[in-house]
N, C-alpha and C positions, 0 to 999 in steps of 0.2 A: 396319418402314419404314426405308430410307436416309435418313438426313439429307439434304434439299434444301432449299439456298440462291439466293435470287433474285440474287445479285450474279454465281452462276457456276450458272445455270439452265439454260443453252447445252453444259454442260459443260465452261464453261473450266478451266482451272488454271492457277497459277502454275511462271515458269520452274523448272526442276532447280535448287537449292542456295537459291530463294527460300519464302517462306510470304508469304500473307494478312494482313495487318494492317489491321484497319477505321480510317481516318484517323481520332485524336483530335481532338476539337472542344474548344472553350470550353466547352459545353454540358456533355460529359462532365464535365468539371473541378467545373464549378459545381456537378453534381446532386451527385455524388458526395459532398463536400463540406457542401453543404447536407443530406445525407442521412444524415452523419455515418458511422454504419457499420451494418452487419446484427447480426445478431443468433438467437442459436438458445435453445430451451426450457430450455436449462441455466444462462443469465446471472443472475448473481444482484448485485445483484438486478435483476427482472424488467422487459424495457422494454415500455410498455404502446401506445408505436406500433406494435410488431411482432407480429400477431397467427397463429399455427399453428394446422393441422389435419396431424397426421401419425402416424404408424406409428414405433417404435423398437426398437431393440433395445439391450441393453449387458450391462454386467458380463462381457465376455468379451475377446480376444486377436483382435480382427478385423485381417487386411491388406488390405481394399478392400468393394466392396459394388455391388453391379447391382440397375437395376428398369426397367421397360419406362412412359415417361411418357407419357398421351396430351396432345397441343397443341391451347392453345386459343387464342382470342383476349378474354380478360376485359375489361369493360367498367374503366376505369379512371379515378379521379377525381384532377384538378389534380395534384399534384406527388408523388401514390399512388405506389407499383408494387404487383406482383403476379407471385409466380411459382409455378413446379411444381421441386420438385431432390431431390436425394439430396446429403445431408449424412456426412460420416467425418470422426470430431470421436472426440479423446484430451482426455479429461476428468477429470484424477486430484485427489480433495477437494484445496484450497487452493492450487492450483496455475492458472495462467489456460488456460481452454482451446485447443488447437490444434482449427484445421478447415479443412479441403477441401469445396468445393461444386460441384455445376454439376446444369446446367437451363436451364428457357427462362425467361425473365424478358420482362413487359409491363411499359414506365417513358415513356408517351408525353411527359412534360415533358422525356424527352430524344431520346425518336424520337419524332416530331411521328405516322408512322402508326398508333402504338399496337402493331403489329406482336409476336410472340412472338418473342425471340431468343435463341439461342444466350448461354448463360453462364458463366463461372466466379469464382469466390473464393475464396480464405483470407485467414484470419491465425494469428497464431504467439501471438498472445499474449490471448485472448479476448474480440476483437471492439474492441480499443483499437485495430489499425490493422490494416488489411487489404487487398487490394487485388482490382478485377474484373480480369476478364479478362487483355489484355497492357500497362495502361493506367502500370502502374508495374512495375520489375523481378519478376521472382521466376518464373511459369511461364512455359515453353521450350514453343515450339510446334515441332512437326516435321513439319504435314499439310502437304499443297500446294493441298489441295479446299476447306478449312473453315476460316472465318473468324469467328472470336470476337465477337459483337458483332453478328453478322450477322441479319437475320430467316429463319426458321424455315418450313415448309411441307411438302405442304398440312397445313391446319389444320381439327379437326373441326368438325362442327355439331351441334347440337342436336336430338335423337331424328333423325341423319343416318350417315353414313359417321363412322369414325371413326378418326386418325391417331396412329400412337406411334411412338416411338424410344426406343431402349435406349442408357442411359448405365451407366457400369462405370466407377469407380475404380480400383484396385488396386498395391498396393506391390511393387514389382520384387525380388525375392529377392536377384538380383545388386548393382547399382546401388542397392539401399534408395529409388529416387526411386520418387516416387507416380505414376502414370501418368494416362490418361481417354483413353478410345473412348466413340466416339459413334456407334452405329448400327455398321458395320464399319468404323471411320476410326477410326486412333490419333491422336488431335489433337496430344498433344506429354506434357510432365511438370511435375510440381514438384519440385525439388531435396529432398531429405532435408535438406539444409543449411537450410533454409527455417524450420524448428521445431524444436522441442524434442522434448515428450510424442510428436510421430507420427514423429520418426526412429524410433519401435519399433516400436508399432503402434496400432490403433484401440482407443478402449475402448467407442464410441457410434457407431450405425447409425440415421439418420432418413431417412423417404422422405416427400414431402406436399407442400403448401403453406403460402403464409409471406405477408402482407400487410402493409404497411408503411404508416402513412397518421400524419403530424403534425397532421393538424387537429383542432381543438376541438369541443367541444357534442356537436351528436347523433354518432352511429358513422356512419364511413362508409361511403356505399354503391361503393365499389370491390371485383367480385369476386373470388372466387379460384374457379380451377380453370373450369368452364363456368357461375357462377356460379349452379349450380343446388345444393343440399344432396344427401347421398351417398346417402340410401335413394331416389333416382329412378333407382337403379341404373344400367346399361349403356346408353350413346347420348345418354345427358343429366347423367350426373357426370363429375367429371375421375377418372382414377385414375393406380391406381402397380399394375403386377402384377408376377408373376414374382418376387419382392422374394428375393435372395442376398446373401450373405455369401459373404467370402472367407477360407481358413485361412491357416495360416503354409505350407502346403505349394502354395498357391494352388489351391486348391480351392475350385471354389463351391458352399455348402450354401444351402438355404431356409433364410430367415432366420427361424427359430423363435422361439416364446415373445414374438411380436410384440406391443407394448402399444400403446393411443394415448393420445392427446394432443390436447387443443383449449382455447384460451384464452379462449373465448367461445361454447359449441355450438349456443347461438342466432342465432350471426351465422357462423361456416365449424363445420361437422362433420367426423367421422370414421368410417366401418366398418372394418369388414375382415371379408375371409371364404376360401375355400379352393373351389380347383374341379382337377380331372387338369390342365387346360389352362395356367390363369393362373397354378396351385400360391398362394402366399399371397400376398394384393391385399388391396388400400386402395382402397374408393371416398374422395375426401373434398372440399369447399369451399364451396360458397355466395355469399349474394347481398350481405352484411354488412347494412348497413341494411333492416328491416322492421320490422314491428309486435312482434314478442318481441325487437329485438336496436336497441334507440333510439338 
């Protein structure tokens, strides 16, 4: 599926020498902020707002990574979010992680429609500061179509039709910047100047979801993915297919030797499996709050 966006649904685009930039609000400032920062399965130690279901890869010499994510629109609670992304994260023992993100992300306490949109992140120094999208310096956008920030469509349903897009990272041989397409659209890059550990290369590949919830007592019921758990298989899970790695010759290989990962697999799960078509997929997510997951 092409990426489409409601803001240029008509087909517009911006003038020759401009890009897209979704106006910064207050709102942005404040969630982000209050939200402190993201976080991936490797922080240590462990933060227990930040809940995964995902697929990985490592111990090797990756320069980027592709998976085909289908869009949902997750039910999401107070100042929640919930998203689907592919992570490329250089993670060397005692050193603080480098990572590059993107995906669609649902954060209704700052889009009031709850809406899937369009994302990105890093940080250079493991999760101590980072930034979305173009909200603080560091990624260079170069599309004229695609706006960071933007909401996302159409979006699946439930044992219905069902919507993906392909995101691809990948590090530039030349330039060493990290790039991101999105569907056939080169959105822009990250400078190699940006990090450390990923001016070289990747050492960790993650594909999944990731839920973030500060609230106390029971677990919350904010979903991931189509909020439904990953053995209801095709039309009513979220997935991740297609899942590559990239070489140093930029090459994409199936990303082999895939493991998972879930920090609760009574509140978001994980499979994975192999078919000619999809080659290796990830169903994964759920509903958080039920009777196994309090």
């Amino acid at each position: 599926m092409e990426i489409k966006q409601l803001w240029n649904s008509n087909g517009e685009s911006c003038p020759n020498g401009t890009i897209p930039i979704r106006r910064t609000s207050a709102s942005d400032i404040i969630s982000i902020s209050k939200l402190g920062k993201k976080y991936s399965i490797k922080d240590i130690p462990a933060n227990p707002d930040h809940e995964h279901a995902i697929g990985f890869v490592r111990n090797e010499e990756f320069y980027g990574a592709k998976a085909v994510l289908n869009v949902w629109k997750p039910d999401v609670i107070g100042n929640d979010f919930s998203l689907s992304q592919i992570w490329v994260l250089s993670n060397f023992p005692g050193r603080p992680a480098n990572s590059i993100e993107a995906g669609w992300q649902s954060m209704p306490s700052k889009h009031k429609d709850g809406l899937p949109r369009l994302f990105t992140y890093w940080t250079p120094n493991g999760y101590r500061s980072g930034c979305y999208n173009m909200i603080c310096p560091g990624f260079v956008q170069t599309s004229r179509t695609v706006s960071l920030g933007a909401a996302i469509g159409p979006i699946s349903t439930y044992n219905g039709e069902q919507y993906d897009v392909a995101f691809m990272i990948w590090k530039d041989p030349k330039s060493e910047n990290w790039w991101l397409k999105v569907g056939n659209e080169v959105i822009g890059y990250w400078p190699a100047s940006l990090f450390t550990d990923l001016r070289n290369h990747a050492t960790l590949i993650e594909y999944g979801g990731e839920v973030y919830s500060g609230s106390s007592g029971k677990h919350t019921s904010t979903q991931m993915g189509s909020g439904h758990f990953p053995y209801e298989g095709l039309g009513k899970a979220a997935y991740a297919r297609n899942l590559e790695v990239i070489d140093r010759a930029n090459n994409l290989n199936a990303a082999s030797n895939l493991q998972l990962f879930t920090d609760k697999p009574n509140c978001y799960d994980v499979t994975k499996g192999y078919s000619d078509v999809w080659h290796n997929y990830i169903y994964f997510g759920g509903p958080g709050y039920n009777p196994k997951c309090p």
